[in-house]
C-alpha positions in Angstrom: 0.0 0.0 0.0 2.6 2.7 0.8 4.2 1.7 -2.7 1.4 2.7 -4.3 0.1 5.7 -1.9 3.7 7.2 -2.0 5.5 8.7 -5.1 8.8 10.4 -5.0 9.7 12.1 -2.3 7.1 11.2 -0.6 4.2 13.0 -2.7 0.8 11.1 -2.4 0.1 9.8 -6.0 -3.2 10.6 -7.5 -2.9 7.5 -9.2 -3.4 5.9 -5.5 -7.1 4.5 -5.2 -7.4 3.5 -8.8 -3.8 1.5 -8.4 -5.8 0.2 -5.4 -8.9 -0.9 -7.2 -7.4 -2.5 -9.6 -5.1 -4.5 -6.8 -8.6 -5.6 -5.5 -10.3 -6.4 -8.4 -7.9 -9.5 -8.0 -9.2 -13.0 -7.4 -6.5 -13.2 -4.3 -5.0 -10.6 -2.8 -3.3 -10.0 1.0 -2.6 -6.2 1.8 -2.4 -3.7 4.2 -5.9 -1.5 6.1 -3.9 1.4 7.2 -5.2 4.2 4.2 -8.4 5.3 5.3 -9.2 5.9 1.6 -9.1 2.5 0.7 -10.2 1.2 3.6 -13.9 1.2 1.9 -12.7 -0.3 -1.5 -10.8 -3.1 0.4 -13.3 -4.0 3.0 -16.0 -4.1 0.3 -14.1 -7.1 -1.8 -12.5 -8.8 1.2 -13.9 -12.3 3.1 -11.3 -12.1 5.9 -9.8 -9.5 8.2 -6.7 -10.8 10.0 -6.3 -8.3 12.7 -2.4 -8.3 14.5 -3.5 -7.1 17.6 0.0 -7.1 19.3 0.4 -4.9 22.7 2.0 -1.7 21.9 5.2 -1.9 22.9 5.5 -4.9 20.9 4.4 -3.0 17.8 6.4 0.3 18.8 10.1 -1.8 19.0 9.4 -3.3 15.6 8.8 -0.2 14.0 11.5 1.6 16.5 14.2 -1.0 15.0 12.8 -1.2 11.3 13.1 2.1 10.9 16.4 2.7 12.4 17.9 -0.2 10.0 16.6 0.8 7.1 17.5 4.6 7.9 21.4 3.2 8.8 21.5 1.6 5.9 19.7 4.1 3.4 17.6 1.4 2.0 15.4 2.2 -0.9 11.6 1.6 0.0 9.6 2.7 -3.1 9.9 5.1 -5.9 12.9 6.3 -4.8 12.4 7.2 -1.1 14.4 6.4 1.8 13.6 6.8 5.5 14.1 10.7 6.9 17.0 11.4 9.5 16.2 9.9 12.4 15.7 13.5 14.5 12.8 14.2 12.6 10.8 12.2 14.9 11.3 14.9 17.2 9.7 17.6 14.5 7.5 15.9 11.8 4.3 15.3 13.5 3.8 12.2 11.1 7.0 10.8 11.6 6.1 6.9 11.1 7.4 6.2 15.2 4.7 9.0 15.8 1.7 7.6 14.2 2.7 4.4 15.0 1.9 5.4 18.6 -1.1 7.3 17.7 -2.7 4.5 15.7 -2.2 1.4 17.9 -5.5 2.4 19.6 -7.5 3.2 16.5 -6.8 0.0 14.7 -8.7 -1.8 17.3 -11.7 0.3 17.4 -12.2 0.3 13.5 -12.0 -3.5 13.7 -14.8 -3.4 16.3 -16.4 -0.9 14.0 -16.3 -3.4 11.0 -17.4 -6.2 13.2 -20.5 -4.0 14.5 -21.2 -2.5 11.2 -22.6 -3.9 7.4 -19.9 -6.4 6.5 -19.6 -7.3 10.4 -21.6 -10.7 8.8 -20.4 -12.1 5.9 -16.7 -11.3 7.2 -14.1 -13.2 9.2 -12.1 -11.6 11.5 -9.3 -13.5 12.9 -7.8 -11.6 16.3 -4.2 -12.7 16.8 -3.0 -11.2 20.1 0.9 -11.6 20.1 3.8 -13.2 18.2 2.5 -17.2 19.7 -1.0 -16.8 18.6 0.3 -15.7 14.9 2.8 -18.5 14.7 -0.3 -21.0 15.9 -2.3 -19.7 13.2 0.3 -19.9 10.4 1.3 -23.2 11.4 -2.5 -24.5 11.5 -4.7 -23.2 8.9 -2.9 -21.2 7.1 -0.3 -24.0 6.2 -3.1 -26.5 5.3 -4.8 -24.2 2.7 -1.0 -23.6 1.4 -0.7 -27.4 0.9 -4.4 -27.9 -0.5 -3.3 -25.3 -2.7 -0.2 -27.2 -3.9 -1.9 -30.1 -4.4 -4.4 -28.6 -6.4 -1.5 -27.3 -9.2 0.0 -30.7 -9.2 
């Protein structure tokens, strides 16, 4: 999603929610639900919902360390852009560490919005809370539809 939300330097691309349409139109598809944009257009054509609900600090190391390595090493994400210094944390407002922190909360409530709302029935929602539970899951179901899968290309 940020590959396609993100041009260079950073610029939104207007190009973004038709890119994203498109990418849903699919007949399989796994993304990211963090654009609030395409939020709608993804939750219309989706059947499941795997929400990472990991406790924050969890979530705020990964990002804390993620960043700072691809930052160190001046990694390329997409179209060109690299991570910002790592002061600007301290000044940019939307600095990812900062809305990292901000979001943690919100991504539960528009789960519980989604589950209350329209598509709250026809919808899975699988709620993995922490690293054990998403290993469980991976190992279980997700691993036997990857081998059905096989087996069905064979």
């Amino acid at each position: 999603m940020d590959a396609l939300f993100h041009g260079p330097q950073w610029t939104p691309r207007a190009e973004f929610l038709a890119d994203v349409r498109r990418f849903a139109d699919g007949s399989a598809w796994v993304t990211e639900w963090q654009y609030s944009a395409a939020r709608p257009l993804l939750l219309e054509r989706a059947d499941t919902l795997v929400w990472l609900d990991h406790p924050r600090h969890v979530v705020m190391r990964r990002v804390a360390v993620r960043t700072a390595v691809r930052r160190f090493r001046r990694q390329e994400l997409w179209n060109g852009n690299v991570e910002p210094p790592l002061r600007t944390v301290l000044t940019d407002p939307e600095h990812l560490l900062r809305w990292a922190w901000r979001s943690h909360r919100r991504t539960g409530e528009r789960v519980r919005g989604v589950v209350a709302g329209e598509h709250g029935n026809r919808l899975a929602v699988v709620r993995l809370r922490g690293q054990r539970q998403v290993d469980q899951w991976r190992s279980g179901p997700l691993r036997r539809a990857a081998e059905r899968g096989e087996e069905s290309v064979r």
